[in-house]
BATOR-313510 format. One record per residue: residue in one letter; x, y, z of N, C-alpha, C, O in turn. Coordinates in steps of 0.001 Angstrom, whole numbers, padded with zeros to 6 digits, always signed. Each point is the difference from the previous one (the first is absolute). Layout:
aXYZXYZXYZXYZ;...
***
This chain:
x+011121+032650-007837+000296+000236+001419-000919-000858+000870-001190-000237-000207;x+002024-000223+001308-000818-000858+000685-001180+000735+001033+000099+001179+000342;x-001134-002003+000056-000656+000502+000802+000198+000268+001349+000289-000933+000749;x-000430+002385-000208+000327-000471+001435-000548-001796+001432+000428-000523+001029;x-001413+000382-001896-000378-000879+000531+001074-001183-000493+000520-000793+000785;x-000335+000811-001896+001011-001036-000027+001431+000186-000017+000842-000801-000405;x-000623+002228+001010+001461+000006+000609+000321-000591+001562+000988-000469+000564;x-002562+000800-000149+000277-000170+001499-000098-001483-000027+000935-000443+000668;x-001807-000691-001247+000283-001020-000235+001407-000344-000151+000721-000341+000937;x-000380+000436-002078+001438-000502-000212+001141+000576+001355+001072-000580+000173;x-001433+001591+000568+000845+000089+000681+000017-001251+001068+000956-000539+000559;x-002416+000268-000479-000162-001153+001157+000305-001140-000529+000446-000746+000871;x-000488+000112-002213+000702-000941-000496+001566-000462+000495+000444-000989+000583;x+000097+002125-001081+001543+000294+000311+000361-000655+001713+000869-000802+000340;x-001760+001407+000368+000240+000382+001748+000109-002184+000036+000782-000685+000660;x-001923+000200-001662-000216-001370+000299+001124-000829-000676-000024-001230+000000;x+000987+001947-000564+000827-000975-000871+001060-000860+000942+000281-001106-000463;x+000229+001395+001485+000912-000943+001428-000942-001005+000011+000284-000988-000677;x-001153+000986+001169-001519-000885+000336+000090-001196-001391+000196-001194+000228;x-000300+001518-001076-000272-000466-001326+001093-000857-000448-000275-001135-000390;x+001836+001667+000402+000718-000277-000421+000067-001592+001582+000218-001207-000107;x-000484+001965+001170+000426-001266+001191-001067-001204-000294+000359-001106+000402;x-001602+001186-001042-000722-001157+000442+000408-000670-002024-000795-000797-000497;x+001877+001219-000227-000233-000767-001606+000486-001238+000350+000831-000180+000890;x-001417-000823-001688+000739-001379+000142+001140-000234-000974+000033+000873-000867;x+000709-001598+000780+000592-000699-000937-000315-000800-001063-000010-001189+000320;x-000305+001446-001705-000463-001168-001140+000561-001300+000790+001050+000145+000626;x-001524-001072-000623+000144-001435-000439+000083-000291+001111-000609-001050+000205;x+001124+001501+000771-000224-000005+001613-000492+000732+000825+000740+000575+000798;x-001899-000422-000767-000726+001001+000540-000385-000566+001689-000445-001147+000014;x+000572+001825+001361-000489-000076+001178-001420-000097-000308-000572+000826-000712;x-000217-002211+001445-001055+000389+000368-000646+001012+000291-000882+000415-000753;x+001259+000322+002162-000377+000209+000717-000040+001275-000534-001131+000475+000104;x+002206+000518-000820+000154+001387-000671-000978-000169-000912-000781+000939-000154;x+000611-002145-000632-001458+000097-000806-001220-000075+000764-001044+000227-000612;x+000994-000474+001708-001387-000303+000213+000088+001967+000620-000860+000881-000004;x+001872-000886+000318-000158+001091+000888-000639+001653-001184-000781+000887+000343;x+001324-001014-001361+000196+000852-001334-001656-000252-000035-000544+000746+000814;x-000374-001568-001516-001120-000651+000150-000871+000489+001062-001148+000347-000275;x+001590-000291+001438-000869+000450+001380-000185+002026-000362-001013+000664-000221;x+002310-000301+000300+000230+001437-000353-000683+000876-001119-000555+001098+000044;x+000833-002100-001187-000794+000546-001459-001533-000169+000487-000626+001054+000118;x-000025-002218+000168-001578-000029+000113-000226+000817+000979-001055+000610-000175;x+001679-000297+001279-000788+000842+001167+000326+001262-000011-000762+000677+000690;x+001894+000110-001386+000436+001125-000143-000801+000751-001513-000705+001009+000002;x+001016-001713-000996-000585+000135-000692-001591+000288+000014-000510+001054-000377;x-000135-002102+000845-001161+000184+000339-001198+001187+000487-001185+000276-000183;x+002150+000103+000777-000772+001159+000897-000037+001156-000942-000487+001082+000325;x+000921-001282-001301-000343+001556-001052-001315-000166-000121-000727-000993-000042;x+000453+002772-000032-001482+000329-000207-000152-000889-001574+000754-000307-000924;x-002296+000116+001299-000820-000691-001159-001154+000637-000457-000685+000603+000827;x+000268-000639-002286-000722+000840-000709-001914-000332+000760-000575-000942+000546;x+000278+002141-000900-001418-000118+001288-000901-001053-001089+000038-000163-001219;x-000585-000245+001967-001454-001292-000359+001015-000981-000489-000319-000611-001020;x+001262+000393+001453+000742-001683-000761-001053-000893+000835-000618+000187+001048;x+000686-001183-001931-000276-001428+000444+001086-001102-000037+000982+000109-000734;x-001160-001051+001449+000787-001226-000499-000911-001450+000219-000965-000225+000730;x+001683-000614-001654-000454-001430+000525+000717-000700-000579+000551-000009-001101;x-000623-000883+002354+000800-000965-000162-000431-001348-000534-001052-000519+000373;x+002026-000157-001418-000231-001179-000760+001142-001126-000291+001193+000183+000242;x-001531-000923-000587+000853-001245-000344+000186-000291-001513-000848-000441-000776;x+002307+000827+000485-000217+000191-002101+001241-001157+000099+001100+000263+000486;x-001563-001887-001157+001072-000844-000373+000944-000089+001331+001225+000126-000022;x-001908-000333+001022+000218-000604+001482+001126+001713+000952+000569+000035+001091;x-000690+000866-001993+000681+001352+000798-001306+000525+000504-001118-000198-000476;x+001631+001262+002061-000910+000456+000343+000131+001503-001052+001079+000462-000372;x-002405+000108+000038+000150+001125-000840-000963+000755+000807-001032-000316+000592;x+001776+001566-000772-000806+001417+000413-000842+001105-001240+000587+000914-000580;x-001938-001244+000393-000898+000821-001000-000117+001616+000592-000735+000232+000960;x+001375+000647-001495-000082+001008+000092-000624+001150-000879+000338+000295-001146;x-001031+000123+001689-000815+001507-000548-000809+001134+000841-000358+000202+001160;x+000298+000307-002214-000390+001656+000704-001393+000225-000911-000247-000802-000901;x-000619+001888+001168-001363+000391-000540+000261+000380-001115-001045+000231-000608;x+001837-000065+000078+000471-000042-001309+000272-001143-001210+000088-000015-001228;x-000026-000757+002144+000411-001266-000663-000618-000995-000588-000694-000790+000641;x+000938+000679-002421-000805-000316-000937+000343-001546+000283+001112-000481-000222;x-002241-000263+000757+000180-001819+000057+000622-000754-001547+000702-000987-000217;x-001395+002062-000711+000652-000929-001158+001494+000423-000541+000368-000048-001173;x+000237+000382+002062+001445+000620-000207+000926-000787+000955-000254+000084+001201;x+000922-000567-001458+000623-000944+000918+001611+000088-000227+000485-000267-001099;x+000406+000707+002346+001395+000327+000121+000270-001437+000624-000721-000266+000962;x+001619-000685-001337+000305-001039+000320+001525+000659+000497+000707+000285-000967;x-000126-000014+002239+001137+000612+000655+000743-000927+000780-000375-000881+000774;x+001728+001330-001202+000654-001147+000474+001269+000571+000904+000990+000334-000652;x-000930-000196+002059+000924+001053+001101+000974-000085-000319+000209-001103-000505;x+000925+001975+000524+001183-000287-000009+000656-000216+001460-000706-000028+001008;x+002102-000121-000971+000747-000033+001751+001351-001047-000541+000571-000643+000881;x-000144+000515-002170+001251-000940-000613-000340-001386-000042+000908-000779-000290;x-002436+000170+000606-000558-001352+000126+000143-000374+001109-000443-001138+000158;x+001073+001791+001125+000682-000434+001243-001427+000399+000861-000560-000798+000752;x+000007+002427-001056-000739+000342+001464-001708+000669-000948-000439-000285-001115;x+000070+000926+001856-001425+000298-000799-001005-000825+000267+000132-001154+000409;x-001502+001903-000706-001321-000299+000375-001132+000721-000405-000035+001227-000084;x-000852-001959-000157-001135+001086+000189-000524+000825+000520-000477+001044-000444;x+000546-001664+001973+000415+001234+000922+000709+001056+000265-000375+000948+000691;x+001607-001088-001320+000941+001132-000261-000385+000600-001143+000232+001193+000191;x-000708-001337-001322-000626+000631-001082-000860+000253+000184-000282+000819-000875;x-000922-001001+001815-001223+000398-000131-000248+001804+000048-000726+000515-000849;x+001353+000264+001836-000217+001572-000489+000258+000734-000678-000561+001089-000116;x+002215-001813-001012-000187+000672-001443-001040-000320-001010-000424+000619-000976;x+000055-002119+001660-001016-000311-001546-001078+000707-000065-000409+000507-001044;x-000138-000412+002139-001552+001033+000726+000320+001509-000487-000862+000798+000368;x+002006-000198-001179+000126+001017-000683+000188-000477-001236-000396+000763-000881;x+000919-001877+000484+000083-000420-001518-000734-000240-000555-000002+000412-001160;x-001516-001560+001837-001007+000459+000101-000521+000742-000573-000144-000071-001220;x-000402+001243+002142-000523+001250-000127+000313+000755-001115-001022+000410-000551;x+002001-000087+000034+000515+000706-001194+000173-000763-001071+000305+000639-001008;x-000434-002284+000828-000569-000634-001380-001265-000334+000103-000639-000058-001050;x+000143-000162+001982-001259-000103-000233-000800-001687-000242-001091-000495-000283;x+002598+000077+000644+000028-001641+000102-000304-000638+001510+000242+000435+001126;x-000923-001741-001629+000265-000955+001055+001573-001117-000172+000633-000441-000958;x-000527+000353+002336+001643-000403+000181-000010-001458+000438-001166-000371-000136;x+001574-000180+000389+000739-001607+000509+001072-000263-000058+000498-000207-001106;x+000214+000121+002193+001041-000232+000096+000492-000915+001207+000099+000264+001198;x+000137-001266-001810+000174-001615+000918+001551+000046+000409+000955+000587-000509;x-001066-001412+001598+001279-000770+000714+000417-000660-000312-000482-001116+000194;x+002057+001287-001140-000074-001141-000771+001297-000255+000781+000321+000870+000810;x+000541-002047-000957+001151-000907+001022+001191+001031-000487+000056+000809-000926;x+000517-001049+001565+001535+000990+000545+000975-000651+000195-000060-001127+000491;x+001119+001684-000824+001275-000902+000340+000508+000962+001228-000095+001187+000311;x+000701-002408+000219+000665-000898-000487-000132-001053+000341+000826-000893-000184;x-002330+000728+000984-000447-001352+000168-000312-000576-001873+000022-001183-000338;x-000217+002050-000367-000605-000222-001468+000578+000877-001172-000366+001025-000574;x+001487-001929+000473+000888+000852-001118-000861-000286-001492-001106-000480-000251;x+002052+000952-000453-000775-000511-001437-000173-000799-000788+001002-000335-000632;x-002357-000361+000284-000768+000797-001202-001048+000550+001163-000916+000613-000550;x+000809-000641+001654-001450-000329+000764-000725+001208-000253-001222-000061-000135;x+001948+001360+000041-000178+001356-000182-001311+000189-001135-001149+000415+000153;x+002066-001039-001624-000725+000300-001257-001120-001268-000500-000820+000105-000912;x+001085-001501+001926-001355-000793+000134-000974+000814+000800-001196-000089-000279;x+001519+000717+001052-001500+000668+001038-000524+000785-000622-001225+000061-000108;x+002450+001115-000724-000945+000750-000717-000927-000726-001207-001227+000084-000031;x+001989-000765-000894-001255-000900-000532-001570-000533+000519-001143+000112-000444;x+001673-000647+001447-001336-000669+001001-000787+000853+000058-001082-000213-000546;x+001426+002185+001579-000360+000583+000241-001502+000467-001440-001218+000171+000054;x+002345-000138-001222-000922+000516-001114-000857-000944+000028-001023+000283+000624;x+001088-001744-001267-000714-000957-000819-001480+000165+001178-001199-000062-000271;x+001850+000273+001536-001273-000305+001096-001029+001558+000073-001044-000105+000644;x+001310+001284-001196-000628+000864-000091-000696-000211-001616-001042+000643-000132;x+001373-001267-000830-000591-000204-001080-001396-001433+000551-001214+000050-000198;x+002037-001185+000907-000660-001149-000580-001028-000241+001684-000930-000787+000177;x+001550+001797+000852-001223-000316+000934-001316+000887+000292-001204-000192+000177;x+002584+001833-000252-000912+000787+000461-000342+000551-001672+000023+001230-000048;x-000250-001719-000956-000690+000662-001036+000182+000858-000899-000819+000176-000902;x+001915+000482+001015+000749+001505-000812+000660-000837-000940+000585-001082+000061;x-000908+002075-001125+000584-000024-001086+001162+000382-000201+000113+001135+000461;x+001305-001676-001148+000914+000642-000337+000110+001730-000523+000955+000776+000047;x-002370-000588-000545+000438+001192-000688-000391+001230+001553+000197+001212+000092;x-000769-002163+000872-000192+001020+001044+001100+000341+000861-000061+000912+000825;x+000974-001575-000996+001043-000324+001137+001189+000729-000308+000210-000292-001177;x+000742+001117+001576+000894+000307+000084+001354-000386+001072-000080-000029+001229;x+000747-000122-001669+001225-000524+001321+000835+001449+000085+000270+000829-000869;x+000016-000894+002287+000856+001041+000569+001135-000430+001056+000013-000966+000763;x+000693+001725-000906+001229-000270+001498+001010+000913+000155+000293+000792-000896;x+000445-000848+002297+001122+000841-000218+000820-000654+000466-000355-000992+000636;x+002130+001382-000814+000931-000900+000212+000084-001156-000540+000019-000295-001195;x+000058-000714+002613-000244-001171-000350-001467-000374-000858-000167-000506-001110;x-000783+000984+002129-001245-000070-001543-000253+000546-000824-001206+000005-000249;x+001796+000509-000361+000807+000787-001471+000200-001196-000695-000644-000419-000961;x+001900-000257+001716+000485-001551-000907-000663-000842+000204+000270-000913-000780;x-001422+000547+001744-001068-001174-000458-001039+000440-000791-000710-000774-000642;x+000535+002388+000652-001145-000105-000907+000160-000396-001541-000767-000601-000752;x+002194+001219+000524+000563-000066-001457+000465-001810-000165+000133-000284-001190;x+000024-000463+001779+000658-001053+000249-001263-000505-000180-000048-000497-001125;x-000898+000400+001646-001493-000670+000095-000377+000449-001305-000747-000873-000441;x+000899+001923-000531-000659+000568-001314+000931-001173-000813-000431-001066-000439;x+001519+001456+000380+001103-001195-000795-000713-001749-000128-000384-000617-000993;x+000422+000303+002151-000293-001409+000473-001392-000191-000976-000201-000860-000858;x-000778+002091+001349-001392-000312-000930+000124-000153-001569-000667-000679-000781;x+001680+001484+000584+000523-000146-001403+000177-001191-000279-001008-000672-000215;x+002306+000046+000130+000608-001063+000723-000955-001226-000732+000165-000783-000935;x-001278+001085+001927-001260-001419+000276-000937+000122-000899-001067-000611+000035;x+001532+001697-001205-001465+000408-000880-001163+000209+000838-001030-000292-000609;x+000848+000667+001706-000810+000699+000646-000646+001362-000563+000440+000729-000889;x-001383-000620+001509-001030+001545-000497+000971+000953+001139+000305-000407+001121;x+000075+001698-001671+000655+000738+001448-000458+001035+000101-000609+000532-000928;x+000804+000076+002209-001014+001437+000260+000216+000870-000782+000919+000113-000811;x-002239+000896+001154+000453+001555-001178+000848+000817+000321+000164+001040-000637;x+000476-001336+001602+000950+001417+000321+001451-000410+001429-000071-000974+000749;x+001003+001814-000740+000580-000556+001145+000620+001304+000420+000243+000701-000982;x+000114-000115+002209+000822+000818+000318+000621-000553+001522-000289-000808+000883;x+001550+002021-001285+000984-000522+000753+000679+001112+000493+000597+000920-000558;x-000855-001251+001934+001093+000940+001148+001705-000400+000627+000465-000836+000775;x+000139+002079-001702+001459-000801+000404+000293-001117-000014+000467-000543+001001;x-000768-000431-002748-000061-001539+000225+001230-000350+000282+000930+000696-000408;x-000704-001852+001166+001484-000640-000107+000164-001095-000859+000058-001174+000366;x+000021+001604-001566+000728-000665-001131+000848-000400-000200+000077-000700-001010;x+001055+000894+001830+001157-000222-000648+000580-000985+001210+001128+000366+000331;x-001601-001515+000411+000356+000102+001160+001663-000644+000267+000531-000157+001099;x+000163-000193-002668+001642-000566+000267+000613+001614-000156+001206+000192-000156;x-002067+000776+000213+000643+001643+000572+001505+000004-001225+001148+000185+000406;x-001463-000406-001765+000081+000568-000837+000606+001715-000757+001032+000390-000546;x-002005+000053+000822-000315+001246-000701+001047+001118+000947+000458-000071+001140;x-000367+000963-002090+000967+001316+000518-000402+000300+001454+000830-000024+000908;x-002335+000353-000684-000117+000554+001235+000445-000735+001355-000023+000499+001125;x+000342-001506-001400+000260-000998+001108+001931+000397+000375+000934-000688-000415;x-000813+001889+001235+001262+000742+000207+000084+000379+001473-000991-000171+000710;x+002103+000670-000217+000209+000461+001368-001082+001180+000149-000824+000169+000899;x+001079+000619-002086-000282+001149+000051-001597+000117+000092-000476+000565+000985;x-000282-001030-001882-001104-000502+000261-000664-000174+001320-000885+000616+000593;x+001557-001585-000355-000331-000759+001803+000307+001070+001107-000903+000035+000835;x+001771+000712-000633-000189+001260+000111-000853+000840+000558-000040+000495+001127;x-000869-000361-002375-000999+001060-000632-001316-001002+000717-000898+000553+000635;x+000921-001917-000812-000953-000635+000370-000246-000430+001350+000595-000950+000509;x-001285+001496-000046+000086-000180+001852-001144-001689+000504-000228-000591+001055;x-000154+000426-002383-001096-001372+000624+000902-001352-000644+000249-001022+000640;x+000104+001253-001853+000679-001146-000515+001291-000212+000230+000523-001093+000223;x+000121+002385-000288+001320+000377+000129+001108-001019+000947+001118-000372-000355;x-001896+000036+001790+001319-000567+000538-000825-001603+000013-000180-000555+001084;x-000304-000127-002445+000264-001193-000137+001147-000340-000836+000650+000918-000501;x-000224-002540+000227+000905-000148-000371-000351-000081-001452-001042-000416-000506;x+002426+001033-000229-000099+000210-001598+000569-001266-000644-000279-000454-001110;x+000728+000201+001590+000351-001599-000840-001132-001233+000759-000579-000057+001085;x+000622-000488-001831-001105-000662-000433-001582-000280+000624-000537-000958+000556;x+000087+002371-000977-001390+000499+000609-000895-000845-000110-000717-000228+000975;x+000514-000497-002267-001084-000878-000145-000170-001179+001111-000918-000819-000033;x+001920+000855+000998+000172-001695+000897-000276+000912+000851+000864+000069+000874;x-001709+000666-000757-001541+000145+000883-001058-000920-000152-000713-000220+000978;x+000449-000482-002287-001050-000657+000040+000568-001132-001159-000845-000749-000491;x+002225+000628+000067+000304-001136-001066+001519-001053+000258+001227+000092-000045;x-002036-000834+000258+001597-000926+000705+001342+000406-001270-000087+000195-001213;x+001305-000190+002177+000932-000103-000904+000643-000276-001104+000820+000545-000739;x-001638-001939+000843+000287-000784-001612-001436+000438-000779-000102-000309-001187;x-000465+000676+001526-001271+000150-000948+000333+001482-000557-000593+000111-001073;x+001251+000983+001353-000133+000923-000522+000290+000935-000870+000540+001048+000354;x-000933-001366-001880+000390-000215-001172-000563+001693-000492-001174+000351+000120;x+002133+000424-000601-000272+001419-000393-001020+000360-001359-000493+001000-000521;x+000517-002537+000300-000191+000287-001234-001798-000500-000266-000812+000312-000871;x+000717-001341+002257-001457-000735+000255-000850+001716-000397+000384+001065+000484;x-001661-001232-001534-000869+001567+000757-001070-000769+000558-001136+000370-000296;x+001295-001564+001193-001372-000202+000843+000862+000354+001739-000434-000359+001095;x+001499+001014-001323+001260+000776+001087+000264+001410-000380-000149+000961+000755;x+000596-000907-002116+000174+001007-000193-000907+000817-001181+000213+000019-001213;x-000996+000466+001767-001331+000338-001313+000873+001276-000748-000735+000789-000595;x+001788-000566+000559+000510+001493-000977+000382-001623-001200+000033+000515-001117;x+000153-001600+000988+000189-001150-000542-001479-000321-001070-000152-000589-001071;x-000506+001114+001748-001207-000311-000843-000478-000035-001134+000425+001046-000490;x-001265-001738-000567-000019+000599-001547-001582+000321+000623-000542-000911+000624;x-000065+002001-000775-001335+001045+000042-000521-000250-001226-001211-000128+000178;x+001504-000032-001489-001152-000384-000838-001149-000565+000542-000140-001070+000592;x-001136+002446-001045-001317-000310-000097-000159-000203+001256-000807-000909+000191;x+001271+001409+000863-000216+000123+001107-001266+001340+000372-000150+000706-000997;x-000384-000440+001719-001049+000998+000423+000824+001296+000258+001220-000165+000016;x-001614+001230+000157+000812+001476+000158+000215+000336+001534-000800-000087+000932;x+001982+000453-000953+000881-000604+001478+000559+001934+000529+000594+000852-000660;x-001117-000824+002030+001101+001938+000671+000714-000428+000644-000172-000995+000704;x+000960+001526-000778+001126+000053+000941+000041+001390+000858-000020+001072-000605;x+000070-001112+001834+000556+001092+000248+001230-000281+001475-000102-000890+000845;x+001061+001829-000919+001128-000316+000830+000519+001154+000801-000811+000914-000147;x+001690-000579+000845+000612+000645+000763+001277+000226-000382+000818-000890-000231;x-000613+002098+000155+001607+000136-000898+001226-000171+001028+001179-000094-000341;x-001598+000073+001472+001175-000204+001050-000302-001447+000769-000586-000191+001066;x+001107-000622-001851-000451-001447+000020+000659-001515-000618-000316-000388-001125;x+000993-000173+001760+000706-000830-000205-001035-000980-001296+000750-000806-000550;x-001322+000772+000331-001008-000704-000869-000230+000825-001124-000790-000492-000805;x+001345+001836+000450-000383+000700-000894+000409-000618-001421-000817+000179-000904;x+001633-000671+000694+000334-000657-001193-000618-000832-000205-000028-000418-001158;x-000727-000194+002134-001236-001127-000809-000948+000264-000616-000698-000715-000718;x+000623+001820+000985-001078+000567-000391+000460+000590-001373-000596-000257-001046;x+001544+000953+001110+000658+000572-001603-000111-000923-000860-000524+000141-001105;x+001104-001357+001627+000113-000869-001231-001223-001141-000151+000112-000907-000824;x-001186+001022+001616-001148-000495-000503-000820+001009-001075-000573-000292-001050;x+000709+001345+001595-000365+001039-001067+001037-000600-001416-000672-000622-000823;x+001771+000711+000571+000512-000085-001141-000854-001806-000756-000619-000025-001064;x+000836-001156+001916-001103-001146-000297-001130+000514-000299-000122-000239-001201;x-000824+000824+001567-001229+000299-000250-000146+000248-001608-000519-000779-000800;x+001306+002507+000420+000311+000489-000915+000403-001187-001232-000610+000016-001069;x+001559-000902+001311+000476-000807-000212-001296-001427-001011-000313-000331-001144;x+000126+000107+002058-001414-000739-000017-001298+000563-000531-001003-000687-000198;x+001089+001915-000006-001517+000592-000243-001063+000025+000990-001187-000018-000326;x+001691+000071+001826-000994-000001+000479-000550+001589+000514+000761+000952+000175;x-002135-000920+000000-000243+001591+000279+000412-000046+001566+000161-000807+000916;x-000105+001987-001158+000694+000286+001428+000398+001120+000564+000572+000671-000860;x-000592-000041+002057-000098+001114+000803+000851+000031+001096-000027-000722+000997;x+001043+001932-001370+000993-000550+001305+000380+001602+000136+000144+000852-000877;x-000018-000756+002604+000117+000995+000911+000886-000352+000747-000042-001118+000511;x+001543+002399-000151+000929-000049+001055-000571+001471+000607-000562+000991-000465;x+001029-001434+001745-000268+000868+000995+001025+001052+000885+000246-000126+001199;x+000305+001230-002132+001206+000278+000833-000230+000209+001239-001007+000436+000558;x+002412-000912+000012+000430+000328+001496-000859-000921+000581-000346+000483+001078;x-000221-001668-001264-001090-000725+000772+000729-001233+000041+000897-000418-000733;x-001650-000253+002072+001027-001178+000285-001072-001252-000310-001187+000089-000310;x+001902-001128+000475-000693-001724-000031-001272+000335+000266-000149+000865+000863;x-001356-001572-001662-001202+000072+000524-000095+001088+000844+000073-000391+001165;x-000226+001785-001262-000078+001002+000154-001717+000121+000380-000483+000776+000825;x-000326-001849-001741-001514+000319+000712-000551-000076+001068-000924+000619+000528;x+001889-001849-000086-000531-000370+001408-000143+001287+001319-000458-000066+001140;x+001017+001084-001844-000392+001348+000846-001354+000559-000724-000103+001020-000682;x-000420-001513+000857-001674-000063-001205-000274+001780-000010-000198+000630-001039;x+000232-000102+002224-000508+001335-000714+000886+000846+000163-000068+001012+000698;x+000950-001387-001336+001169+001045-000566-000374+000633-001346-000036-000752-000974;x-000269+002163+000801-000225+000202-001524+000229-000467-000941-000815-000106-000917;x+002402-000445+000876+000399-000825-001066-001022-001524-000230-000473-000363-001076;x+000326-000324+002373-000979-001284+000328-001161-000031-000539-000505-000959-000583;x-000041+002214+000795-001162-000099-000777-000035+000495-001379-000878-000584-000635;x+001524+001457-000059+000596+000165-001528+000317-001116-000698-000174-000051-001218;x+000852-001322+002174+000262-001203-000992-000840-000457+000351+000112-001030-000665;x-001324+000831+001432-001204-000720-000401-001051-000069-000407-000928-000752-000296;x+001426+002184+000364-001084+000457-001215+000417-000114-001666-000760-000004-000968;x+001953-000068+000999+000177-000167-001512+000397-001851-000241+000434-000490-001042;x-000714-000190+002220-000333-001264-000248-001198-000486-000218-000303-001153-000308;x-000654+002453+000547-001465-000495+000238-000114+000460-001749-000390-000778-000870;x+000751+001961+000667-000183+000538-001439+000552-001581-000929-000837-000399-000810;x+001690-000147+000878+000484-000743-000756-000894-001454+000214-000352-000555-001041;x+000095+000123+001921-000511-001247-000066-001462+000203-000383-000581-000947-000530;x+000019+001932+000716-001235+000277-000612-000301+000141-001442-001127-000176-000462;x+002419+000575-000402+000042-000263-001164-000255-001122-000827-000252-000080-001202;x+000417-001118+002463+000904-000924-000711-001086-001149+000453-000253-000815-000887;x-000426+000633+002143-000592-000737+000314-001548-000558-000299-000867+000867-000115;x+000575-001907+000017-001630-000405-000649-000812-000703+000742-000036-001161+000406;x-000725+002269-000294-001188-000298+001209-001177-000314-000742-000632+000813-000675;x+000287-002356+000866-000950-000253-000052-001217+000623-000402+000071+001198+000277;x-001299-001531-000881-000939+001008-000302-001078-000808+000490-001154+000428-000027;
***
């Protein structure tokens, strides 16, 4: 049963879905101006959620992005969340993430970074899963961390660069982090999988009134967008010997099948792995950070990456 706190949420979700559905763009032709406008709305609306007490931030330059270092008095320096925003590659920021992370934070017990990396549709793809590369190699080779300290995280869209950036390291015979989790990743982005239905969209008041045919030309030109690419579509991926990967998702959620069937890859692959649905909960559901449920999954993200992660001695 849901929480009252997150009924009354979702009711206000709902009230925003006209709003939502009026400012979506079109894949492959997207208005300026509805993107910049989507962009203005998410960072300043978003923003203003309460933030966990004693955060800090600072600001830095990781592989020419501006990045936001985030932590709380809790926060172990040799623990490092390398986070990557979601918003479909179109909108998002650090700024708009900064008052869930200041609880994500707090309940792993990590320090965070999470850079600005290019957006389409000034910057379709690969630019996405080169930044996240950059992003890593430059937390290993400037600022000093070790792979085994580092964990990658995201939701949505940074769901699929974090997993997309793990692949690629593969890929390059690269060293890759100890751990990865993932909020409502979008895996599947040629929208694939069962959940991608009327009925669904529906149920889904944030994703719901974008367009279902061909979702990925949010951020992948037309001719480039191959179902089968997993540096596009990470449910494509081979996970051998990959690091131990959570999932957790929202059962009323146009993305829910990416998540099913990365779970079945994982399994598949042997990779360890931890995966949580959330009934009755919608898209990135944390970003209401202290919703009981909000803090229950970050805390059992904090339980999990702590398992998994190697801090320095």
């Amino acid at each position: 049963m849901l929480s009252k706190e997150a009924v009354k949420a979702k009711n206000k979700y709902k009230k925003l879905g006209a709003m939502i559905s009026w400012m979506v763009t079109e894949p492959w032709n997207p208005k300026m101006w509805k993107v910049k406008l989507q962009r203005f709305n998410f960072d300043n609306v978003v923003a203003i959620n309460p933030k966990s007490k004693g955060h800090k931030k600072e600001k830095l330059t990781l592989a020419g992005m501006e990045t936001w270092k985030i932590t709380t008095p809790n926060s172990d320096p040799d623990k490092i969340l390398l986070y990557f925003h979601g918003g479909a590659y179109q909108v998002g920021s650090p700024k708009g993430y900064y008052p869930m992370l200041t609880h994500l934070a707090r309940e792993t017990g990590f320090t965070i970074y999470i850079p600005d990396y290019r957006l389409a549709p000034e910057h379709y793809y690969p630019a996405q899963v080169e930044d996240g590369v950059a992003a890593y190699e430059a937390m290993v080779n400037d600022l000093g961390y070790s792979p085994d300290q580092i964990a990658f995280g995201g939701d949505s869209a940074g769901g699929n660069m974090s997993l997309v950036t793990l692949l690629k390291l593969k890929e390059q015979g690269k060293e890759m982090p100890s751990a990865v989790i993932c909020i409502s990743p979008w895996a599947d982005p040629a929208a694939t999988g069962e959940s991608y239905n009327q009925d669904m969209a529906e149920k889904d008041f944030l994703i719901g009134p974008y367009n279902l045919d061909g979702f990925g030309g949010y951020f992948v030109k037309e001719e480039d967008l191959d179902p089968e690419n997993p540096y596009i579509c990470p449910i494509k991926g081979d996970y051998t010997d990959c690091p131990p990967i959570m999932v957790q998702v929202g059962a009323h959620e146009l993305l829910l099948s990416d998540s099913r069937t990365l779970k079945e890859v994982f399994e598949r692959d042997g990779v360890v792995h931890e995966y949580k649905e959330w009934d009755e909960l919608w898209h990135v559901f944390q970003v209401e950070a202290l919703l009981p449920e909000s803090i229950e999954s970050f805390k059992m993200f904090g339980s999990f990456l702590n398992k998994y992660i190697g801090v320095k001695v």
